[in-house]
N, C-alpha and C positions, 0 to 999 in steps of 0.2 A: 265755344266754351266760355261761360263768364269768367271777367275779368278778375274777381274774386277768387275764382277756383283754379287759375291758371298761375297767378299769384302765391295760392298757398303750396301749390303742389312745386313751384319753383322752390317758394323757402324750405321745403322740406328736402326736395331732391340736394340743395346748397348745405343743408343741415348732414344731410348721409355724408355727402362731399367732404365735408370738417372732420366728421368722427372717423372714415377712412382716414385721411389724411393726419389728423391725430393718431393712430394706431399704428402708420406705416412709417410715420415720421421719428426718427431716435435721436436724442438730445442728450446730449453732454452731461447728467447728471446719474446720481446716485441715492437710494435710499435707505435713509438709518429710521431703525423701529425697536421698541423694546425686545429683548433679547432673555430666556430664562434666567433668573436668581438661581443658585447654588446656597444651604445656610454648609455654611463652612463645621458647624456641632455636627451637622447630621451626615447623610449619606447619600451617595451618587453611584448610581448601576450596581446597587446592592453591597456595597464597598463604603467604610468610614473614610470623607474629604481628608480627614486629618487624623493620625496614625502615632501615637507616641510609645516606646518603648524603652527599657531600661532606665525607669524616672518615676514617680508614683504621679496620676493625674488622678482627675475629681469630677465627678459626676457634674454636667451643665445640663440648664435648661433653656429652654425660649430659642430665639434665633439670631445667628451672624451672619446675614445674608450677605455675599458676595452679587455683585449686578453685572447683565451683561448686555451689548449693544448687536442685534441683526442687521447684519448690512449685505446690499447685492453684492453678485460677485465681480470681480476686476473686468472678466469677459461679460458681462452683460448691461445691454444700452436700454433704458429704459425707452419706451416710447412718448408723446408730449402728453397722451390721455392720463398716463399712470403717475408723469411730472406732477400733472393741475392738480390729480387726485391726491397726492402725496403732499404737495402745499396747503391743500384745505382741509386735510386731516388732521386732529389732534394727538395723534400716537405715533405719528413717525415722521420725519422730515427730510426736507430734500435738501442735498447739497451738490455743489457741483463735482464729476468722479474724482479731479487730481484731487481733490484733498485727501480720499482716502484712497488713492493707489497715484501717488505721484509718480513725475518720470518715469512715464510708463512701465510701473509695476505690474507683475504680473501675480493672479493669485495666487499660486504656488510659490513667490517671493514672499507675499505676503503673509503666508499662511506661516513660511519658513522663521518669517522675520520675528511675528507674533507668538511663535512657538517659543523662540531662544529668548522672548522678552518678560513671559509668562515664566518661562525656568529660573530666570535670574530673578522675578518678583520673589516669587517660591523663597529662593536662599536669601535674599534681604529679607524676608517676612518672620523668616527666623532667628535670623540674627536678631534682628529686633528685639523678637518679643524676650528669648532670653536676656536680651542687657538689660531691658526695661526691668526683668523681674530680678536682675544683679547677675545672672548666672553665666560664667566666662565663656568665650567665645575663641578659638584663636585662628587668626586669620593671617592669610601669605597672599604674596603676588604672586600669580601664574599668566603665562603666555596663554591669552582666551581663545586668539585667533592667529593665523597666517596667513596675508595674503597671497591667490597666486599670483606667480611669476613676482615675487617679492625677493631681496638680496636674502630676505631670513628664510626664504623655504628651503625646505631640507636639511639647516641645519639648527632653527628650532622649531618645536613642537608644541600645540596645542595640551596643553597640564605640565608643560616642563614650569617649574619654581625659581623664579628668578630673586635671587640671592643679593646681588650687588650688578652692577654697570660701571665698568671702566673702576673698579675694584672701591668704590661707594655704594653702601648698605643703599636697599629697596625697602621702605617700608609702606607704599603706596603705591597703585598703578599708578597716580600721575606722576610720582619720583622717576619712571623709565621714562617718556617721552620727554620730561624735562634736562636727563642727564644726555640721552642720544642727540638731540639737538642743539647741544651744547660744543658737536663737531660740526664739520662742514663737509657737504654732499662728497664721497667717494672715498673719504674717511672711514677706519675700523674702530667697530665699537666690539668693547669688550664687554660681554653676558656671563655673569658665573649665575650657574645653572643647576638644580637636582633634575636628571631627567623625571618627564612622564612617568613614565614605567619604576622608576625607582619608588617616587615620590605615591603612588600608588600604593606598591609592596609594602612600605615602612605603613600608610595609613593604616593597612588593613591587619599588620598583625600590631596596631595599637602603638608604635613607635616613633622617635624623630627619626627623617632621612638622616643617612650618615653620609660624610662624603658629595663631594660638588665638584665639576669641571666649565671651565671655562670654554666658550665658543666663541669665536671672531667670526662679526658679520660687518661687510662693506655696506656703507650707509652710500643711499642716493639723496637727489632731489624731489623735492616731493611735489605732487602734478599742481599742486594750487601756488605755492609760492616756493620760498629760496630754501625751506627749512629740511634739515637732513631726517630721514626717515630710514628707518631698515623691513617695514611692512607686515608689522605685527598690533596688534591691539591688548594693551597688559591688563587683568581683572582681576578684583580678590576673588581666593578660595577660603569658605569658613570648615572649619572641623568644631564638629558641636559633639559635646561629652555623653550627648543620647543620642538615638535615634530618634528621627521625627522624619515622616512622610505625608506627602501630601499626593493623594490619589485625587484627578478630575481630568477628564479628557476634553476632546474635541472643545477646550475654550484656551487663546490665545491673550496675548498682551498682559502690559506690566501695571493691570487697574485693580487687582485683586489683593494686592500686597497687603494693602492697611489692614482686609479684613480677616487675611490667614492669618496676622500677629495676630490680631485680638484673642483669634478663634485659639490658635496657643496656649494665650496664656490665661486665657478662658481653662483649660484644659491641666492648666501647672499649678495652677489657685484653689482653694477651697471657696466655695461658694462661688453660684450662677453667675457670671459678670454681669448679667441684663436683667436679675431678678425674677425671668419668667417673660419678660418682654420680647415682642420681635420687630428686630434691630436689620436692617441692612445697611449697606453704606457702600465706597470706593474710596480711590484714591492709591496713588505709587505710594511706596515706603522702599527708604534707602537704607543703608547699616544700620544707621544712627537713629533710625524712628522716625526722621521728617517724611510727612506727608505731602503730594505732590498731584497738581491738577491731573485730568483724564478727560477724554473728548464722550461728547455724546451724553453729557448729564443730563439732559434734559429727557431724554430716554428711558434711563437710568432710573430716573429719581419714577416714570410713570410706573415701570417692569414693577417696581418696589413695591408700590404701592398696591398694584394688580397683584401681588402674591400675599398681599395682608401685611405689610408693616405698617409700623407706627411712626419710625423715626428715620430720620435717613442721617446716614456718619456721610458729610460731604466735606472735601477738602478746600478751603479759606479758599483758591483761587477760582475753582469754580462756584461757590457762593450764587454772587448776582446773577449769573446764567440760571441756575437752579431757584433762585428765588424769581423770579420774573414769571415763570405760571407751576404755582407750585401743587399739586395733585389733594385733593382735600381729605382729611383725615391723616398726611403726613407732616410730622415736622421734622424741619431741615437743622440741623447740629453743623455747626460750622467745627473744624478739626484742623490743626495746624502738625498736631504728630500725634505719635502712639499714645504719650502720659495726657493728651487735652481729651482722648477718646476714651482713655478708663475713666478719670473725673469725669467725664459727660455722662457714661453708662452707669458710676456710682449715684449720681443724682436721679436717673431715669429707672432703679433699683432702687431707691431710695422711697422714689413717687412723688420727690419736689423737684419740677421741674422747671420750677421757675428763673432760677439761676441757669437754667442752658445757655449756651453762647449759640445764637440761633442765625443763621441766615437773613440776610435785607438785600434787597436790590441796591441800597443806596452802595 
């Protein structure tokens, strides 16, 4: 057989040899791809995203698109073919798995975790948008969580109201871990309390809880250092003077917040906040309207653009990420809270947008 031909039929047989071997071979990584937009105005499984009742709202147009990120799942190992191809594609990227299922999380952790971080977006996104537009808000501290096998299981409860600690008013959840640490491990701290279940019944037929009882829980040590803990997690609870609901399923995490305020108060305003424009964006929002980075912009900003935006609402920290290959025909709006994203949307409704505060790598 010539040397030529014996040669080629090596390289090739060596070449099957690599593509097997890329195929069988599973490596440590993970892939993020743009993920479907949601516009928050409009509808999802034949259901309005955003639901207001007992409050006059006002016809919107255009779009508030919410953005979302596809990622593999916790249990699956990509093979090296699907790595290379994933590096050298421009729609979706590799990263290594721990980052998005650290310490061996498992997807059902994380689905869990995503869910409780999406619910609590939801309640900032509202709070929000009412203060933004003046309209009162009144919020309490409540026990969010118990951990198990904690000094406080069983004798508090997740939605009990916590009142005062060691008989000093609560007006914050960080005022309880501040006050409880203020003992020393094996120490009793004292919780006045409205139960769950009370604090419920008063909500729902429209009134204050009457009435509080006090509960002694023995503080321990807490596993990372010297500081006394009793194994509770404290969160506010808002009561808002309408109904507002927010219907969208199967999507997780707390990146949606900015654009449910908008979409709000989008909704409590006369006239279109966007003019007729469509607007997507991300970004957390907390009580107070700050805006707050989110992973996977660069994702984010593509998904947007593939569903027809023009503008993307990106929050000040992820900026240079976002700027660095930014999708052509969008521009990127830099946001630091709720009042920088109505000014942006009143300029871009306006049709001068030359004053945007825009995105730069620098």
């Amino acid at each position: 057989m010539p040397r030529r031909t014996v040669t080629m039929l090596a390289s090739t047989l060596i070449l099957i040899a690599l593509l097997c071997a890329g195929v069988f071979i599973k490596v440590p990584y993970s892939e993020m791809s743009p993920g479907p937009t949601f516009d928050t105005l409009g509808e999802a499984k034949g259901e309005p995203v955003l639901q207001v009742s007992g409050r006059k709202t006002y016809p919107t147009s255009g779009h508030l698109n919410m953005t979302t990120v596809r990622v593999t799942g916790a249990d699956y190992r990509m093979n090296l073919v699907e790595a290379v191809y994933g590096w050298l594609a421009h729609d979706s990227v590799v990263v290594p798995h721990d980052t998005l299922y650290p310490d061996g999380k498992t997807e059902e952790q994380s689905t869990q975790e995503n869910a409780e971080e999406f619910s609590q977006s939801q309640e900032s996104a509202k709070t929000a948008a009412l203060r933004e537009l003046g309209i009162p808000v009144k919020t309490r501290v409540v026990v969010s969580t118990v951990l198990k096998d904690s000094p406080a299981e069983g004798r508090l409860h997740a939605g009990d109201v916590i009142k005062a600690v060691d008989g000093t008013a609560v007006k914050d959840p960080k005022d309880v871990a501040k006050l409880v640490t203020r003992h020393k491990p094996t120490e009793k701290a004292v919780f006045t309390i409205v139960p769950a279940q009370d604090a419920a019944a008063a909500e729902k037929a429209g009134k204050e809880p009457v009435g509080s009882k006090d509960v002694v829980v023995t503080t321990k040590k807490a596993d990372d250092d010297d500081r006394a803990v009793v194994g509770i997690q404290a969160g506010p609870d808002h009561t808002f003077p309408f109904s507002i609901d927010i219907k969208l399923v199967d999507v997780g995490g707390p990146s949606a917040g900015l654009m449910f305020s908008l979409g709000i108060v989008d909704k409590l305003t006369p006239g279109p906040l966007t003019g007729g424009k469509f607007v997507a964006g991300t970004g957390t929002i907390d009580d107070v309207g700050k805006v707050g980075p989110i992973g996977g912009i660069e994702m984010k900003t593509v998904g947007a653009r593939q569903a027809g935006a023009q503008y993307f609402l990106t929050p000040e920290d992820n900026c240079a990420a976002a700027a660095a290959d930014i999708p052509d025909g969008l521009t990127l709006v830099k946001v630091k809270a709720i009042d920088d994203a109505r000014k942006s949307l009143e300029k871009i409704r306006g049709g001068d947008t030359t004053g945007l505060p825009r995105c730069t790598t620098g």
